[in-house]
N, C-alpha and C positions, 0 to 999 in steps of 0.2 A: 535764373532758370525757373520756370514755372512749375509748379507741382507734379503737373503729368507727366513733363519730362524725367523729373528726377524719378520718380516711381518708374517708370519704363524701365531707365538705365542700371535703377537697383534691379529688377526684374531678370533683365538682360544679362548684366553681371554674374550673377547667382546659378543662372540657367546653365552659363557656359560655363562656372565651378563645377558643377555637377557634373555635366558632359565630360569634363576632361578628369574627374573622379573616377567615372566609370571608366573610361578609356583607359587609364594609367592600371585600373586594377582587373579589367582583360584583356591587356597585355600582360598580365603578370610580371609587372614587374616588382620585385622582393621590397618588403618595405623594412630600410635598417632601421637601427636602432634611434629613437627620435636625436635631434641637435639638443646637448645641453642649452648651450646660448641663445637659440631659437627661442625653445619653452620659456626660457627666464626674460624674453621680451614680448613675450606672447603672439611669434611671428609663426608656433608652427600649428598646423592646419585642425590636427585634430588632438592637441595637445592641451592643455592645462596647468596653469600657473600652480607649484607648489610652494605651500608656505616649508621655509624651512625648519624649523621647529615639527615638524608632523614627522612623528614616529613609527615603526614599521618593526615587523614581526617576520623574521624567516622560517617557514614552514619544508618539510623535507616529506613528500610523500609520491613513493615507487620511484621512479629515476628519474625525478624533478625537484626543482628546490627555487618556491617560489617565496617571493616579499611583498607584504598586504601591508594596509597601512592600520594602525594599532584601531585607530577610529572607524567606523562602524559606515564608511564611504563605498566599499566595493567588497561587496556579498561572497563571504565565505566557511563552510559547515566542515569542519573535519567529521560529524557522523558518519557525512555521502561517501565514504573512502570506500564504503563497498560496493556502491555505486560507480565509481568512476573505477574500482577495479573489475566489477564486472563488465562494464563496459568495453574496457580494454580487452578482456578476453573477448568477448560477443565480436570486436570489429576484426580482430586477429581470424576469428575462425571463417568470417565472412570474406577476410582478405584471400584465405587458403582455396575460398570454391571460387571464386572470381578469378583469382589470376591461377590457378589450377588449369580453369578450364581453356589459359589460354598458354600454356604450358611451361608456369614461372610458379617455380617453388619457392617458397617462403620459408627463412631462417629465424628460429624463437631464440634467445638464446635462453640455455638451462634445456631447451630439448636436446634428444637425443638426433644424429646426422642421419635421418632415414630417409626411405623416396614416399614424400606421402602428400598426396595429390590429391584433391577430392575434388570431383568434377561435379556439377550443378546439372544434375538432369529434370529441373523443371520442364512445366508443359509448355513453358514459352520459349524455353532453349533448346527442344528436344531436336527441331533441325541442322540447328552449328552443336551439336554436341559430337557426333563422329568426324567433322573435322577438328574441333579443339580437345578433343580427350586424350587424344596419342600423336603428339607432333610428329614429324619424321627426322629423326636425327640421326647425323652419322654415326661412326660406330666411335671415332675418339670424341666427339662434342660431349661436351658436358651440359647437363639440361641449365636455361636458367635460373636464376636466383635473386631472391629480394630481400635483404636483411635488413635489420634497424637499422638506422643511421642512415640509411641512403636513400636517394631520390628515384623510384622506378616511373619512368617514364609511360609505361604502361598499366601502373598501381591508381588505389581510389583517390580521389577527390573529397575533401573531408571539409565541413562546414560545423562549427559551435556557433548558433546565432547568439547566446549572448553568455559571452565568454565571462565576464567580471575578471576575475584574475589572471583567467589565460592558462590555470592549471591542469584544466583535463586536454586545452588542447598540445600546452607542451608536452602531456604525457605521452599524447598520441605522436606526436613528433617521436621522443623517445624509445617509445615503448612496441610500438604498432609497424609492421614489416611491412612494404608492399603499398606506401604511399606518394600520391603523385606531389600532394602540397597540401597542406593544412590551412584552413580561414579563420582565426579569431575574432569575431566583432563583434563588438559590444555601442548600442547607442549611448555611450556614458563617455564622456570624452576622459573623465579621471580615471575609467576603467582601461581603457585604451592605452593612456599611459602608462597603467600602471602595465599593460600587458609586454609594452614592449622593451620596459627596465627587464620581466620575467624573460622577456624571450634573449637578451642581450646577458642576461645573469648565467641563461642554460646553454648557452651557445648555441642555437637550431636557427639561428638565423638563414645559415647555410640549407636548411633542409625546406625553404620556400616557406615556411611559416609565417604566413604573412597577416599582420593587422588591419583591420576596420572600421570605421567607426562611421554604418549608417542605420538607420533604422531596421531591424531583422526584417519584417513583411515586404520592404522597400528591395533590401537585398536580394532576396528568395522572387519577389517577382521582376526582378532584372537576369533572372536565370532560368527562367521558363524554355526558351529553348533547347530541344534534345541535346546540344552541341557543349549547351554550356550549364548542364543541370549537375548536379555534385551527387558523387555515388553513397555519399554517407552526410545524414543531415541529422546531428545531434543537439535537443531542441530539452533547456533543465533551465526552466525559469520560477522568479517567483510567484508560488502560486500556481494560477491554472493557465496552461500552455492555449485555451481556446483560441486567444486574438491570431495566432502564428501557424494553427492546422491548414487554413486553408493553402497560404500560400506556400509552408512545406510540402503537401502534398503534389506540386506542380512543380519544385523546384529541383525535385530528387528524380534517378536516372531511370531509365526501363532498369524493374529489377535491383533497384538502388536501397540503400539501408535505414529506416526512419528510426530515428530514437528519440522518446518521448515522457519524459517526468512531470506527476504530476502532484502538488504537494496541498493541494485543497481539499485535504480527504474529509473535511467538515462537511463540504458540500458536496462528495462523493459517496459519502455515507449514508445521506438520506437526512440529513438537520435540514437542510433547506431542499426539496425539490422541487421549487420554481424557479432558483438562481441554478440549479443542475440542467432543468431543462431550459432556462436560455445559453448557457455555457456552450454545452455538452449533447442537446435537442432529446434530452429522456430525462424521463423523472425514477429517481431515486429512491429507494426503498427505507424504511431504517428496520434490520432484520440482524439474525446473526454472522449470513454470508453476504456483508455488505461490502468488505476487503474484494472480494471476486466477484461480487458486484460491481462496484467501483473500475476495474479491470475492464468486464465486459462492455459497460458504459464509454471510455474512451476508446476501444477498439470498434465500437459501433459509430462514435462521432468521426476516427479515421476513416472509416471507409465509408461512410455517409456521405463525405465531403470530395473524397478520390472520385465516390462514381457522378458527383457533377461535371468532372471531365475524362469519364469515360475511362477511369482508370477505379482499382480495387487492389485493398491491402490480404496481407498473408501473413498471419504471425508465427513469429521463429521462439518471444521467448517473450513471458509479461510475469512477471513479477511485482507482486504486494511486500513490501518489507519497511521498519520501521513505521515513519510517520508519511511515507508516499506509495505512487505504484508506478512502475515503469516496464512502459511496451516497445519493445524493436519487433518493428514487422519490415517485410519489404513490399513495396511499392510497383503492380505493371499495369499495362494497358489492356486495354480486351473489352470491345462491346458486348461479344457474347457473354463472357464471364460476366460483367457487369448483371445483367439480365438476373443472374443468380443472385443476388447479394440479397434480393427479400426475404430471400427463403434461408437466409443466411441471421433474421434479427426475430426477437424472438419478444413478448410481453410478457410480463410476469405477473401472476394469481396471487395473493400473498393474503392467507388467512388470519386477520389481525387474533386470534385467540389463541391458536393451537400453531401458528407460524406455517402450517405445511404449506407448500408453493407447486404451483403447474407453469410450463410454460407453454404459450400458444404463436407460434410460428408468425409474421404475418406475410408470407407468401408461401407456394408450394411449388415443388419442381418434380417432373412425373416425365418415366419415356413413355416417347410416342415411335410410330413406325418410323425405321429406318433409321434406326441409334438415334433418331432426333432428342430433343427435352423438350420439354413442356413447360412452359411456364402462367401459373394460375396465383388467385387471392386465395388464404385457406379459411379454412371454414371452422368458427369457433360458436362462444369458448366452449373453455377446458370443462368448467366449473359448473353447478349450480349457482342459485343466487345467494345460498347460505353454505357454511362448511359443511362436508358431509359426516365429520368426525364431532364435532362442537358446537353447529349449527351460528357460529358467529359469520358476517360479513369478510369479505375480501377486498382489497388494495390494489390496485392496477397500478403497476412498474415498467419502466423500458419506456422504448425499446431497447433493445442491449443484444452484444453478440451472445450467437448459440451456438455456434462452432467453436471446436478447438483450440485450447489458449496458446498452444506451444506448437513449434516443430520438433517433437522427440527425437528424429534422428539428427537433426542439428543441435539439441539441446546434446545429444551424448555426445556429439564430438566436443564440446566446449568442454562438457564434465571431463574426458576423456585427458585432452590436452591441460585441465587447472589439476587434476591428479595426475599427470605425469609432472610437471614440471610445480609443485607445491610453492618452492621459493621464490615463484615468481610476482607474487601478489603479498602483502602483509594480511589480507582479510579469505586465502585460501580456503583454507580450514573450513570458513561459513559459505562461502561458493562452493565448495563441495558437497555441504551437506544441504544447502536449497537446492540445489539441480538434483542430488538424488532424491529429495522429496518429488520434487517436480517428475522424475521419470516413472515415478511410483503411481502418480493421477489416475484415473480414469481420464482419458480426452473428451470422450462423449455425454459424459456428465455433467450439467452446468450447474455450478451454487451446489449447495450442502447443509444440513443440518448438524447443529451441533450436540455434544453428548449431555452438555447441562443445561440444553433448552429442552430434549426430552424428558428429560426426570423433571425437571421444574415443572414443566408444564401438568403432569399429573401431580404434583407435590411428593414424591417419591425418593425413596434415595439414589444415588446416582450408579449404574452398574460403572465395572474397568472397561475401559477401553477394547481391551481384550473379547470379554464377553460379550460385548454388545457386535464389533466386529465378527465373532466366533458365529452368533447367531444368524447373522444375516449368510454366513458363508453355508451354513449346515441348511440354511433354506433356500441354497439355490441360488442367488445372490451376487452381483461383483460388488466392493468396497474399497475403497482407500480413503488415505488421509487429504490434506490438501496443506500448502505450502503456508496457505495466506492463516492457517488457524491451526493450533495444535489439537487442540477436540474437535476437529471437525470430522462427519461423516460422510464423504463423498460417497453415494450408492446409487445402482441403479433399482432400486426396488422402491414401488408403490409407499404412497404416504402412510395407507391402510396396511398394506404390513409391516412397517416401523412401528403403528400403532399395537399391532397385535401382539408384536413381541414387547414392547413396554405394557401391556398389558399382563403378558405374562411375566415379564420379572415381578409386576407387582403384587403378583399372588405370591410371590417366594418370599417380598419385606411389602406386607400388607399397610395399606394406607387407611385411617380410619375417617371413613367414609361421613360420619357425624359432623365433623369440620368442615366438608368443604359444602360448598354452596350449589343447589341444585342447578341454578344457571352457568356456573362454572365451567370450562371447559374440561376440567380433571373430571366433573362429574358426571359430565358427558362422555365420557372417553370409556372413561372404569366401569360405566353401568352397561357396556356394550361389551359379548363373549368373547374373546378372540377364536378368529377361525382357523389361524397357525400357532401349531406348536412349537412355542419355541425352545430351540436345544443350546443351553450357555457353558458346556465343554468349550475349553478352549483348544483353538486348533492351532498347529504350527505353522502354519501357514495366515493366520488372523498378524503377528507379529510382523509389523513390515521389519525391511531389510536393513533399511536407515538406522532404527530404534534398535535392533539386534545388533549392530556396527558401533552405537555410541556415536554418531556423527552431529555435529553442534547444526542441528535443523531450525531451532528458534533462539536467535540470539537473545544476550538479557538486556539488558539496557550499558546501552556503550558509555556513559558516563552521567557524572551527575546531573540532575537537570538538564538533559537534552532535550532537542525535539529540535521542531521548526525554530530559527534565528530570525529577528528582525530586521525586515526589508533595509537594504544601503541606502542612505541617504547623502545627500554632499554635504560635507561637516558634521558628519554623525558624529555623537560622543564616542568616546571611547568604550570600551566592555571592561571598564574596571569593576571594582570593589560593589558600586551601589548599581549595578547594573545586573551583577550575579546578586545580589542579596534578592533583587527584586525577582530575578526570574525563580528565584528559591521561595521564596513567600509566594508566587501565583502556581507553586507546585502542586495541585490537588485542591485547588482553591472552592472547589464545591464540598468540599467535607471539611469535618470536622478535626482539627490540629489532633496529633495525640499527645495526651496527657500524661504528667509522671506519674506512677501507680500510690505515691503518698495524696499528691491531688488529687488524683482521681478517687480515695479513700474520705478524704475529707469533706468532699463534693457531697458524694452518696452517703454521708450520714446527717446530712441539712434536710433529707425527705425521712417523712416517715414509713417505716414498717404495714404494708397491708396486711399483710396477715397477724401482724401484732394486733392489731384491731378490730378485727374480725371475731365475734362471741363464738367462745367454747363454750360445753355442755357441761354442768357442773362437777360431773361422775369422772370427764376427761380431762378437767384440769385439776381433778385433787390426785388424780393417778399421775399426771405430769410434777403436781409439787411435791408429791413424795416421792418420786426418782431424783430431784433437783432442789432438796430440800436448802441447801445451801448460796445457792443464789436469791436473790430480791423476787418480791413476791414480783413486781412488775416483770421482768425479764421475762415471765411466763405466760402472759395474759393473750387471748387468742390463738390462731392456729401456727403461730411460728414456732419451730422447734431448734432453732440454731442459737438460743439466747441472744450472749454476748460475740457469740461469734459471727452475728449474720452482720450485713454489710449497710445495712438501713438504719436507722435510727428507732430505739426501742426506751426514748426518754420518757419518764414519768410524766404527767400532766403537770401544767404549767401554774403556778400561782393563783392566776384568775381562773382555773378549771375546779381546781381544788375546792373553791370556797363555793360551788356549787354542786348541787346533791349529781351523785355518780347513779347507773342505772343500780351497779348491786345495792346502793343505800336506800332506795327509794323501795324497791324489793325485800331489803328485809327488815328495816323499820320505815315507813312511811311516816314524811309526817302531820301532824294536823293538822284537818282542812284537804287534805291532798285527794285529788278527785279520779276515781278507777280509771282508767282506759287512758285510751291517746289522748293526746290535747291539752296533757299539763304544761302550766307556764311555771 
């Protein structure tokens, strides 16, 4: 057979594999539990030979109980547990207005048996909302119902494009009410496997959970059709989810639920914003509100990429926490809406001295006659070409959203339903207390300064919290906190009077002005009056309500040496002994080890004494030796006053200094030959 031939018929081959992949998996048909026998002769399709010998770890988290392999082959973080618990709440509350609105109540368990309905009156639903908000039911029907464990027929369509373990999707299996079928796929065929020992372990076979094993972007654009787009598209890869936005955005329903991790906060942060702006298409800042930074940037890349097909996102709920940040928004269509979305991104001014920041729109939207809108370019910048407070240059950032991070009133039903029902989640406690941060926001406020970037920056002591809050309220002022930083100053008041009022604290703890530097920004700042008084009473109302409550707002660090885990590899080592030693030795590895306080003692007596060394005036070291008459004449020489007890070295001169004339020798007997003034040898 000829070459050409054979290349066709592999061609051909492969083509119609494919073909009858998809086929088999829209049909929906449930995929069991893989053939032992198969695997172990390498006959089944998306399966993988295991060695026997490969060890494996049972994990137990929310009403799941999965098994990973010990080796470091398919990617797994017990930190994210508050991640996939809030996740779970997020798709549960989304479940509640979705099938609400078509008149099927959802059962929690641990809630209480009430009629609680919450219908979606978005602008896109507002025509089927008076037929779907009040069914017509006789007077014995019982409305109905969609509880765990079971399959509703008329519930969401659920995708994890890449599943690794299969644990957040069995949860949602488990956990999540009001489901039609769940998709795990993962392009890892050892992940695949491993997902469907998890799914055969948890029993949800029964509940359509069914495995995958093809490429995610491959996936999501064989689902581009309204027909067969998935109402919940949860997208937690590693690293930056860029390569998978676009084709998620196309592959989720009118009105469908996108969820999005993103764990690159290196490059979110502002260390690289040339790799941010090919990711992400904005460049990145490195500031103090780069956490909400960070945020706004991926919410601008979503809907950047939605309105290339005429579609635009709406966010319900974005969260900064630990070492990532993750956004669920939802997803509709709308040309006109679209048309908005310039006026929806916004650039950022960033004064490299003094840090204050403008942001400049770049579109504008205006009415015109007839309720129409207007849609225009807007007209900048903000700025001058130098600071107006410090006179240093500016940073151009973004683009990035300027709207809204959150839906408040979705965000309180979640808070709502994780405080009614506490034991439903093991990481409640800290879900309760980020959403009440979060409802606490300013929405129309973007980014925030923080409380010890302003005292830094004048070199200043730092006011409480309180007072600095207190002040901006007595002048008129809105403030809050923000989720993504505990000292943060979310306000809507001008850069210029935040300056004024740090001006005026520093007349109360005076800065001496001799130190700093006339080009300085402190010394630019402080040499200008302030034009508001500020009043640092504290007021009861400066106390948010979180902080008043004790609620766990910023968690501390979930265990030793966390953070981001090391990408899976096939036949990763295991995470033994030298594996935690090492990530313990790269813990802080820009600073310096701390030392034990006898080393550290030992250290610092190898330098000598400056002010040992330093000539005192004859009058003040005979009045030092007669207070100190019992110590060594050396202990006292120069301006040190702490003898034996200072922490530097206060050794006599050495052998070789000795046999050489000292300045007091030469002063009070010179000797012969010895030539007045400098320049003696």
């Amino acid at each position: 057979m000829s070459r050409a031939r054979i290349v066709l018929w592999l061609s051909l081959t492969l083509r119609s594999a494919r073909s009858l992949c998809r086929a088999r998996f829209m049909e929906g048909q449930s995929q069991g539990p893989p053939n032992p026998a198969a695997m172990e002769n390498g006959t089944q399709p998306c399966g993988e030979e295991r060695p026997p010998e490969a060890q494996e770890t049972t994990v137990t988290e929310g009403a799941a109980k999965i098994a990973f392999p010990s080796a470091n082959e398919v990617f797994y973080n017990p930190v994210q547990e508050f991640n996939r618990d809030l996740t779970c709440a997020v798709i549960t509350e989304f479940a509640r207005i979705q099938l609400g609105a078509k008149g099927i109540q959802i059962k929690v368990p641990g809630e209480k048996d009430v009629q609680k309905v919450v219908v979606d009156l978005s602008e896109q639903e507002e025509d089927k909302a008076e037929l779907k908000e009040s069914p017509n039911l006789a007077p014995g029907d019982q409305p109905r119902t969609a509880a765990v464990g079971e399959i509703c027929e008329e519930g969401l369509r659920v995708l994890e494009g890449l599943a690794a373990s299969g644990l957040r999707s069995i949860r949602f299996a488990r956990e999540v009410p009001g489901l039609q079928f769940v998709v795990a796929n993962d392009a890892s065929a050892r992940a695949v496997d491993l997902i469907r020992r998890n799914v055969q372990l948890n029993d949800v076979a029964h509940l359509r959970l069914r495995t995958w094993s093809f490429a995610p972007r491959m996936l999501m654009y064989q689902h581009q059709k309204a027909s067969e787009r998935f109402d919940v598209i949860d997208l937690d890869p590693y690293g930056s989810p860029a390569p998978f936005l676009d084709a998620a955005v196309q592959a989720v329903s009118e009105g469908g639920l996108l969820c999005v991790t993103c764990t690159d906060m290196a490059v979110l942060a502002g260390n690289s914003g040339e790799t941010c702006y090919s990711k992400y298409g904005a460049m990145a800042l490195k500031s103090r509100a780069c956490h909400e930074m960070a945020l706004r940037i991926v919410l601008h890349s979503l809907d950047l990429r939605a309105n290339c097909y005429q579609r635009f996102v709406v966010p319900l709920l974005s969260i900064s926490a630990d070492f990532y940040v993750r956004v669920f928004v939802r997803v509709f269509t709308g040309q006109a809406k679209v048309k908005a979305s310039a006026s929806k991104q916004a650039l950022v001014f960033q004064c490299v001295g003094c840090g204050a920041f403008h942001l400049q729109r770049l579109g504008k939207a205006s009415g015109a006659s007839g309720g129409r809108v207007k849609f225009s370019a807007a007209c900048g910048p903000p700025v001058a070409p130098e600071c107006e407070h410090c006179g240093q240059r500016h940073q151009l950032g973004g683009p990035l959203w300027a709207e809204p991070l959150h839906d408040l009133d979705f965000v309180g039903h979640v808070l709502e339903a994780v405080s009614a029902n506490p034991s439903r989640f093991h990481t409640a406690e800290r879900i309760r207390g980020v959403l009440s941060v979060i409802t606490e926001e300013l929405p129309d406020v973007p980014l925030y300064y923080t409380l010890d970037q302003l005292s830094s920056t004048v070199h200043c002591s730092t006011p409480s919290l309180l007072q600095l809050r207190s002040a901006l309220l007595h002048a008129g002022f809105r403030v809050s906190i923000s989720h993504a930083c505990k000292n943060a100053v979310k306000t809507d008041a001008p850069s210029s009077a935040l300056w004024d009022i740090m001006r005026c604290w520093e007349k109360e703890c005076p800065v001496k002005r001799e130190r700093l530097s006339e080009t300085s920004p402190a010394f630019r700042i402080l040499s200008v009056e302030p034009r508001l008084q500020a009043n640092f009473t504290i007021r009861d109302d400066a106390n948010p309500s979180s902080r008043q409550r004790g609620l766990k707002r910023f968690q501390a660090n979930p265990e030793a040496n966390w953070g981001p885990r090391p990408r899976a590899r096939p036949g990763g080592k295991a995470a033994g002994e030298a594996m935690e030693e090492r990530r313990r030795l790269l813990q802080n590895k820009r600073k310096e080890p701390a030392e034990d306080p006898a080393q550290q003692a030992a250290r610092l007596k190898t330098f000598p004494c400056k002010r040992f060394k330093e000539k005192r005036n004859p009058t003040e070291a005979a009045e030092l030796q007669a207070k100190v008459h019992s110590q060594p004449p050396y202990s006292h020489q120069g301006t040190c006053q702490r003898g034996d007890q200072c922490c530097y070295s206060h050794s006599p001169p050495t052998s070789k200094v000795t046999t050489e004339a000292t300045p007091s020798d030469c002063q009070n007997s010179p000797g012969p030959g010895a030539a007045a003034g400098p320049g003696v040898d």
